[in-house]
C-alpha positions as CSV (number, residue, x, y, z in Angstrom):
1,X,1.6,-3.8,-9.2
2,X,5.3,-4.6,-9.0
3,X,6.3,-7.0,-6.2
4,X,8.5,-4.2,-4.2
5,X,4.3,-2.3,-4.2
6,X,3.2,-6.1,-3.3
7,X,5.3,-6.2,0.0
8,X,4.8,-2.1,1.0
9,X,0.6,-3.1,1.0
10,X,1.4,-6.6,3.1
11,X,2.9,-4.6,5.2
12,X,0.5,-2.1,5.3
13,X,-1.8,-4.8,5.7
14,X,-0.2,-5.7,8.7
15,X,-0.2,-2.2,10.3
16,X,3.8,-1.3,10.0
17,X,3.9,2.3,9.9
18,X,6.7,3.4,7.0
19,X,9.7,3.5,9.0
20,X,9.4,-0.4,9.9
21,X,8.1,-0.8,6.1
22,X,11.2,0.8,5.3
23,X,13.4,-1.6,8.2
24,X,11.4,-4.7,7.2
25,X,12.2,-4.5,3.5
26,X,15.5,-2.7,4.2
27,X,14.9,0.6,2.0
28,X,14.5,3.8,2.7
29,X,11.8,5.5,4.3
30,X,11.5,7.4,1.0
31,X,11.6,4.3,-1.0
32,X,8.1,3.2,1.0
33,X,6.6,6.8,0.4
34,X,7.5,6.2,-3.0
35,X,6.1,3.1,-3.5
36,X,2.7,3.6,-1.2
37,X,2.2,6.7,-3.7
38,X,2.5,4.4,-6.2
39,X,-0.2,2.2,-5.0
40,X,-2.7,4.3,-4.5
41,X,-1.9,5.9,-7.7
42,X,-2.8,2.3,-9.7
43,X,-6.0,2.1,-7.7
44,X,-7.2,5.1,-8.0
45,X,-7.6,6.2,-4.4
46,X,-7.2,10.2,-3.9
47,X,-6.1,11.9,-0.7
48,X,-9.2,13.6,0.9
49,X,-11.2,10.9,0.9
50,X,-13.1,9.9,3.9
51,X,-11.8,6.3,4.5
52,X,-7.9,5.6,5.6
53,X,-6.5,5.1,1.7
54,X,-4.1,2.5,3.2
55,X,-7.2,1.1,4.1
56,X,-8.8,1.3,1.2
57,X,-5.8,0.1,-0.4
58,X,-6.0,-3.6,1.4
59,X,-9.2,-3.9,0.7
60,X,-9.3,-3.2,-2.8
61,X,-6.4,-5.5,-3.4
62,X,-8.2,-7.8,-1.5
63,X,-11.4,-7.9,-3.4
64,X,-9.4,-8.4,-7.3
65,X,-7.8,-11.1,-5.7
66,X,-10.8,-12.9,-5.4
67,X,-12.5,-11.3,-8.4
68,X,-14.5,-9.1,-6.8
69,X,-15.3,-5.6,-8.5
């Protein structure tokens, strides 16, 4: 994960929806969208699952971080 997708999740982590992502990091709302696709992309999380994917997102980065499959 590059560290631009590092700072989208914290923030994601932290509830920001993409606009204050976007104000927070000072890019572009499209920028965020970009790089939250990204994200969920590298972890393999498809839309129309039944759990929030930003959600889903935290947590997984959450659990390699502490080695956790």
């Amino acid at each position: 994960m590059t560290s631009r997708e590092s700072e989208v999740l914290e923030a994601m982590a932290e509830r920001l929806s993409n606009q204050g992502i976007g104000e927070r990091l000072f890019v572009s709302v499209s920028s965020v969208e970009k790089a939250i696709s990204s994200i969920f992309d590298k972890l393999g999380l498809q839309a129309g699952e039944t759990t929030s994917r930003g959600v889903a997102a935290v947590l997984a980065c959450l659990s390699r971080e502490r080695g956790e499959k």
